[in-house]
C-alpha positions as CSV (number, residue, x, y, z in Angstrom):
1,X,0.0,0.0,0.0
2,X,1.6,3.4,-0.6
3,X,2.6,5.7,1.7
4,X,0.0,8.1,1.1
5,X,-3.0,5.8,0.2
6,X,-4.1,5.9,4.2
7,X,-5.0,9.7,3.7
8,X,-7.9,8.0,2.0
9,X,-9.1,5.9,4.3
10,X,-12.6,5.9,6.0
11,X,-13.1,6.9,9.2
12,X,-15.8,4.2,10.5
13,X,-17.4,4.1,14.2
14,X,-19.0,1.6,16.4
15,X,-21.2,2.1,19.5
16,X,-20.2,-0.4,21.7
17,X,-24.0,-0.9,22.9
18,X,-25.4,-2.2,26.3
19,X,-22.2,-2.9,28.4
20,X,-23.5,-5.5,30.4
21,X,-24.2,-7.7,26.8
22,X,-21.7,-8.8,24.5
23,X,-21.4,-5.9,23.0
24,X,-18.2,-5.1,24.3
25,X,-16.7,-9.1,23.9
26,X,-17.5,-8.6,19.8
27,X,-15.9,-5.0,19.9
28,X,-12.5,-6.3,21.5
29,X,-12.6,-9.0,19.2
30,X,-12.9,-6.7,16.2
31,X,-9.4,-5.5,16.9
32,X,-7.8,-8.7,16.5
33,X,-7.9,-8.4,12.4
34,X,-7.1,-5.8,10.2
35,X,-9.1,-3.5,8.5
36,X,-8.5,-1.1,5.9
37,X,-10.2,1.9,7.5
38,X,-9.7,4.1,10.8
39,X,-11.8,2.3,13.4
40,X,-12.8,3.6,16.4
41,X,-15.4,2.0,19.1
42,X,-17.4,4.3,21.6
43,X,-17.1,2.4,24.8
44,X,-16.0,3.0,28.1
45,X,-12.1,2.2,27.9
46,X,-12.1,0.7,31.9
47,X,-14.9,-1.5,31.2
48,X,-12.9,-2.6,27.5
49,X,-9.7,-3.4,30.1
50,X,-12.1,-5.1,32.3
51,X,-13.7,-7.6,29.9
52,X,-10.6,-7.9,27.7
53,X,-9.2,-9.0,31.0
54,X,-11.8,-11.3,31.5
55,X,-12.2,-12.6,28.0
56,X,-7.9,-13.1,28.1
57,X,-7.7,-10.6,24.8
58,X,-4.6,-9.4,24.0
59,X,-5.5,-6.1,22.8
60,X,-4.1,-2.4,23.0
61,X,-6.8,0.2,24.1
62,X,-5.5,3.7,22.7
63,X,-8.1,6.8,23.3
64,X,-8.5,9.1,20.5
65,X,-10.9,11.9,19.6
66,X,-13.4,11.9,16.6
67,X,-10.8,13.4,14.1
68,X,-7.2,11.9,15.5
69,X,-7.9,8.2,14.7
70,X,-5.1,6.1,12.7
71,X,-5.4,3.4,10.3
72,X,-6.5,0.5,12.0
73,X,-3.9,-2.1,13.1
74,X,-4.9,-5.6,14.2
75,X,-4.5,-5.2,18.0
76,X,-4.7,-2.4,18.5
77,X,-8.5,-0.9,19.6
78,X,-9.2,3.2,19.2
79,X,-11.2,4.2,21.9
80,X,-13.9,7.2,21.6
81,X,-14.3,7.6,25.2
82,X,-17.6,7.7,26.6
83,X,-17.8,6.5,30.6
84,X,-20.8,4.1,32.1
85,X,-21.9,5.9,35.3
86,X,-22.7,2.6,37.2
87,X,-20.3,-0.3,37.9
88,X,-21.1,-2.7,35.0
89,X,-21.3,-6.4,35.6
90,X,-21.5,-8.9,32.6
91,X,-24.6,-10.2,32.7
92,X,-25.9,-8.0,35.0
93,X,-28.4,-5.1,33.3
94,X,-28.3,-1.8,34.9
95,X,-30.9,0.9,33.9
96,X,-28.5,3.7,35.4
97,X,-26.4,2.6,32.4
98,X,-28.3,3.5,29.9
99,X,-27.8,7.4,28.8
100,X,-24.1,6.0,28.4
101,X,-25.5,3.9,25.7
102,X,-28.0,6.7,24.2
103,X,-25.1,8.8,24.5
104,X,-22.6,6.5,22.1
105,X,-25.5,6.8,19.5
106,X,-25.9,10.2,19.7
107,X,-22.1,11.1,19.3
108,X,-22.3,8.6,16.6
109,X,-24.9,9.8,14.0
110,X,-23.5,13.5,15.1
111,X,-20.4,12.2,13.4
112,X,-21.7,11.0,10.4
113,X,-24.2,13.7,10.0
114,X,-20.9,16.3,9.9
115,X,-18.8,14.0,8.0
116,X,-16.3,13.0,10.8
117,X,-17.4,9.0,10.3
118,X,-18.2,7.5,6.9
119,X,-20.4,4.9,8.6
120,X,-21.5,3.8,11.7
121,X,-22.0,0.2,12.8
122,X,-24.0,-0.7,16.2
123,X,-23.7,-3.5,18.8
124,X,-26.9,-5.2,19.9
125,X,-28.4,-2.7,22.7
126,X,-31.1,-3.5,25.5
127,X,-34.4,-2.3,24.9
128,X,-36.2,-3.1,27.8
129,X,-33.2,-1.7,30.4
130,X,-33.8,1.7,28.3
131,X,-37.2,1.6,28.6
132,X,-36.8,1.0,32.3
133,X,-34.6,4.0,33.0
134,X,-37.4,6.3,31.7
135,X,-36.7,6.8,27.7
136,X,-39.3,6.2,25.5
137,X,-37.1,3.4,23.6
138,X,-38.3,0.7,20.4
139,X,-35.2,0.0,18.8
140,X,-32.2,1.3,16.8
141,X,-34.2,2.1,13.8
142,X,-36.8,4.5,14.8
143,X,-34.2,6.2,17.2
144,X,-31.9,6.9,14.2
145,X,-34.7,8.0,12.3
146,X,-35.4,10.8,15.2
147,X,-32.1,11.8,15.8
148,X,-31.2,12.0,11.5
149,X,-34.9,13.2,11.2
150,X,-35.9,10.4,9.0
151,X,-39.3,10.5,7.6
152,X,-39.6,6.5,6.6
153,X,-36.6,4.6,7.9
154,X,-36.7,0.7,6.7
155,X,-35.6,-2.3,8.5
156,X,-33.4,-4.9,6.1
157,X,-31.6,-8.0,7.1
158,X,-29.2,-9.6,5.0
159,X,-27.8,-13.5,5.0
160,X,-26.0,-13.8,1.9
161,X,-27.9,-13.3,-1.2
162,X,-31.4,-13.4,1.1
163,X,-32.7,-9.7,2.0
164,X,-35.8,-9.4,4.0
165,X,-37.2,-6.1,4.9
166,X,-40.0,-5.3,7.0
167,X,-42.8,-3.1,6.3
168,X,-43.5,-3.1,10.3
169,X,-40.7,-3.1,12.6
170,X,-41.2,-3.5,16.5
171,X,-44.9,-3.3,16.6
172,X,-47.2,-5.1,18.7
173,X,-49.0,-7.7,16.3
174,X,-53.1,-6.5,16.5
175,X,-51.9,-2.8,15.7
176,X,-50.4,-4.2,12.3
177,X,-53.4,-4.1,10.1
178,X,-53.9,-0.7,11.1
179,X,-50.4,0.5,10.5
180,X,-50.5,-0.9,7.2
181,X,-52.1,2.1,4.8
182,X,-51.4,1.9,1.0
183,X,-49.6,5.2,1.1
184,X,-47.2,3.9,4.1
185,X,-46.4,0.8,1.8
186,X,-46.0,2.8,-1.3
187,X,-43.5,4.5,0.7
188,X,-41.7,1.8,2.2
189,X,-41.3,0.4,-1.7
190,X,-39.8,3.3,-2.7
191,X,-37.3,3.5,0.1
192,X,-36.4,-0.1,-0.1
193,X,-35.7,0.2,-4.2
194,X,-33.8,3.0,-3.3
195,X,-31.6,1.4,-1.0
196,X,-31.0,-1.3,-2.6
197,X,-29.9,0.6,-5.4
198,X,-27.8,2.8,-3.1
199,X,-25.9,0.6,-0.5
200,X,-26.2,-2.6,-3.0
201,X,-25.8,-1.5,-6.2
202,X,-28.6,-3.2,-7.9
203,X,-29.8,-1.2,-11.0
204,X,-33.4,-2.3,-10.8
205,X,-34.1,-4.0,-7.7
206,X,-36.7,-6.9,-8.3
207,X,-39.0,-6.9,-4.4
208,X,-41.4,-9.8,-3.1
209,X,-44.4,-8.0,-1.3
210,X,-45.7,-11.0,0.9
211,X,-49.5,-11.1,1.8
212,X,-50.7,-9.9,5.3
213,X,-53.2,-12.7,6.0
214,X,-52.5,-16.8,5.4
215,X,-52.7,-17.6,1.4
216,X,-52.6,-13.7,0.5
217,X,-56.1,-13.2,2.3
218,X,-57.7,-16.1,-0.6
219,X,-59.2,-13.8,-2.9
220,X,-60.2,-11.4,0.4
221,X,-62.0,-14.4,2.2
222,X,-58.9,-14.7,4.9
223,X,-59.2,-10.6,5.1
224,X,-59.1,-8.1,2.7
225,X,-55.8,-6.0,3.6
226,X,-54.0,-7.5,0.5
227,X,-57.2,-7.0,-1.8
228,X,-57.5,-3.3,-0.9
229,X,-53.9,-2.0,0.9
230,X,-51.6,-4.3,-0.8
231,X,-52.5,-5.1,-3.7
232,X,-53.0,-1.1,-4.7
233,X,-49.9,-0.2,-2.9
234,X,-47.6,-2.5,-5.4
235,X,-49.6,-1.1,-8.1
236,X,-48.3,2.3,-7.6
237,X,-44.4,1.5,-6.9
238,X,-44.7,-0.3,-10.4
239,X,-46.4,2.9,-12.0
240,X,-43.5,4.5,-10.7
241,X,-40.9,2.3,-12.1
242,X,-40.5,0.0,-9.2
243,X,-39.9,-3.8,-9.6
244,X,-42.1,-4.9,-7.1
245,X,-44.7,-8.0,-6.8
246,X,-47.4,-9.1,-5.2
247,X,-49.2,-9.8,-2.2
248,X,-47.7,-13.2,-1.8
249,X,-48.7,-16.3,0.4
250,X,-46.0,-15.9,2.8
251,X,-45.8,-19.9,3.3
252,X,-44.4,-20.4,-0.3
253,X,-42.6,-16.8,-0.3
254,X,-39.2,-18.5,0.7
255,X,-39.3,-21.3,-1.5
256,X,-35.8,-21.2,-4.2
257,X,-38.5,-21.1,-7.3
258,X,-40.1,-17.8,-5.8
259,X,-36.7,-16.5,-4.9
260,X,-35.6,-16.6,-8.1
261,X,-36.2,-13.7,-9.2
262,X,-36.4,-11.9,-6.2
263,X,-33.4,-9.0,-4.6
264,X,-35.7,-9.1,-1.5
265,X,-38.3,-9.6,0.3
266,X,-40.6,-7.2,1.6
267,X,-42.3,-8.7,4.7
268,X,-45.7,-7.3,6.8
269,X,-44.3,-7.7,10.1
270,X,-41.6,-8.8,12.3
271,X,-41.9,-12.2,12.6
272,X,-43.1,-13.2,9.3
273,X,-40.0,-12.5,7.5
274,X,-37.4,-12.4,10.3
275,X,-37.6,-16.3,11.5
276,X,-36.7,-17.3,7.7
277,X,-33.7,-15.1,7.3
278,X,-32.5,-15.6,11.1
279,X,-32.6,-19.8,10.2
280,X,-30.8,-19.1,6.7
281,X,-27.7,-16.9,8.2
282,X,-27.7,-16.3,12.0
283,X,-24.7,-15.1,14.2
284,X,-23.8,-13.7,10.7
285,X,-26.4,-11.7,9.0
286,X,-26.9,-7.8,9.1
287,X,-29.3,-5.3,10.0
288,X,-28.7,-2.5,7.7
289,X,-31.4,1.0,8.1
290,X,-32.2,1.8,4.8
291,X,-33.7,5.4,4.1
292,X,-31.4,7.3,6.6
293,X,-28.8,10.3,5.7
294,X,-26.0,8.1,6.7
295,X,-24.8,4.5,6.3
296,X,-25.7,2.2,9.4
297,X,-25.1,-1.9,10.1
298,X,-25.5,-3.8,12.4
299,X,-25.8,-7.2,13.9
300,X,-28.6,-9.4,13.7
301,X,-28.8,-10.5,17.1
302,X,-29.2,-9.1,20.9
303,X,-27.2,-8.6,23.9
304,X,-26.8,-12.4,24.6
305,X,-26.6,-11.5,28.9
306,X,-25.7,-15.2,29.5
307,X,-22.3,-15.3,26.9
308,X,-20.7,-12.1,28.1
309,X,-17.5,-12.5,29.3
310,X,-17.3,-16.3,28.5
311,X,-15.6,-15.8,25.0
312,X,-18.2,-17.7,23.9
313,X,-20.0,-15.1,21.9
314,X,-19.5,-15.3,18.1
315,X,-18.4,-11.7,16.2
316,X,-19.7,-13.2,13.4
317,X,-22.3,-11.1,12.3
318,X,-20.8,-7.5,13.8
319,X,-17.4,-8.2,11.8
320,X,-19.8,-8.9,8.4
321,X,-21.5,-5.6,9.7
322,X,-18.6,-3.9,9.6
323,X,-17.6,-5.4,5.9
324,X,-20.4,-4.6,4.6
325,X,-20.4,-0.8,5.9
326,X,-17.2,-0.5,4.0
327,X,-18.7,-2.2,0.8
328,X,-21.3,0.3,0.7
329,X,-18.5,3.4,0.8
330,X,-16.9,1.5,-2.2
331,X,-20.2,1.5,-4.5
């Protein structure tokens, strides 16, 4: 690599998430390869020591500010320094902790917003601690959104060639239907297209818009969502130049024939699409937020209380998180 040639590398960061998960395990273990960016992780550099300690991780924890970060060497960890107000035990949730994790996000998105970080990439954070200290908390997505002041952020998870997206993120199942308008689902298929052009570099991204009700509501006898919300809503993204198709029995959605010619999948809620793609790829597919001002990844999994500080956790899915962050700077 030529001497000069670092001067172009990206600056990527990674919130460290809930400290008492393996959040922190997966970030030390990021430093043991290389990477041809500046890295940097938000984390609390005692608690790093503490669990590197713990995990028996050789690694080098160096502080650094937003701007001062070097080219990532393997064993070496940059350190954006951000401090946990409570003790934190692995394992252990603490709700006193959770501004500190708020906090890594914030100075996160800040950076990307202003063009310190190219990309940020997030460890699994706990929703229910957050919820518990008082913050009005569903997940990464919407809080994103709020902070970038998203409109229509989309959820997509990717496991090798399969992408699911979901029309509903973290939603209660009997207010689905009603979130469900043909205008929020004409939206949703033109952010997804989008993305998929922009972070994947597919020219005309072919989506699978599964049904709502079992068999695609059977010709509206199952419920008539896909007849009169679906149905129309696909009909628009196509007017518009969309590749999309549908409403489809999600039962045979997944099969290889209907995957065929399919980029991704565009499920109703949650856990209609989720439970395929988590059998197909988990510990190593990605969460990726399409429709956002900034590039974000993540894993596909949570805090996992029980494996931190065992060294049993897998990085599997943060390191392709972080690989697939830097793809998207390439395209």
């Amino acid at each position: 690599m030529p001497a000069d040639s670092n001067d172009a590398l990206p600056t990527l960061i990674v919130s460290s998430g809930e400290p008492a998960g393996i959040g922190p395990d997966l970030c030390l273990m990021l430093a043991l390869r290389d990477w041809q960016c500046r890295l940097i992780v938000a984390a609390d550099p005692e608690l790093l020591a503490a669990r590197a300690a713990e995990l028996d991780l050789s690694v080098v924890l160096k502080p650094v500010s937003a701007t001062e970060a070097a080219p990532h060497r393997a064993g070496i960890l940059q350190i954006l320094e951000h401090r946990a107000p409570a003790p934190v035990i692995a394992g252990r949730l603490d709700p006193a902790n959770s501004r500190y994790v708020l906090d890594m996000l914030d100075t996160a998105t800040r950076g990307c917003l202003a063009g310190t970080f190219a990309a940020m990439v997030t460890a699994p954070v706990q929703k229910s601690v957050i919820i518990e200290s008082g913050v009005a908390f569903s997940g990464h997505t919407e809080y994103l959104a709020a902070l970038t002041g998203t409109p229509h952020p989309v959820m997509l998870l990717v496991a090798g060639k399969l992408r699911v997206a979901l029309a509903t993120t973290h939603l209660p199942l009997r207010q689905v239907p009603t979130a469900l308008t043909e205008d929020y689902l004409y939206e949703t298929l033109t952010v997804l297209a989008a993305g998929l052009r922009s972070r994947f570099g597919l020219v005309r991204p072919r989506i699978l818009t599964l049904g709502l009700n079992p068999h695609a509501g059977e010709s509206g006898h199952l419920g008539r969502e896909d007849l009169e919300v679906i149905a129309p809503a696909i009909a628009r993204a196509v007017a518009a130049g969309i590749a999309a198709r549908g409403p489809m029995p999600a039962d045979t959605a997944f099969t290889p024939r209907a995957l065929t010619d399919a980029d991704a999948v565009l499920a109703m809620y949650h856990d209609q699409g989720l439970p395929v793609l988590k059998y197909a790829g988990f510990g190593h597919a990605i969460n990726v937020t399409l429709g956002l001002p900034i590039i974000r990844t993540s894993v596909d999994h949570g805090t996992a209380l029980d494996l931190a500080g065992t060294g049993r956790a897998d990085p599997g899915s943060l390191i392709a998180a972080l690989e697939l962050a830097l793809a998207s700077l390439r395209l």
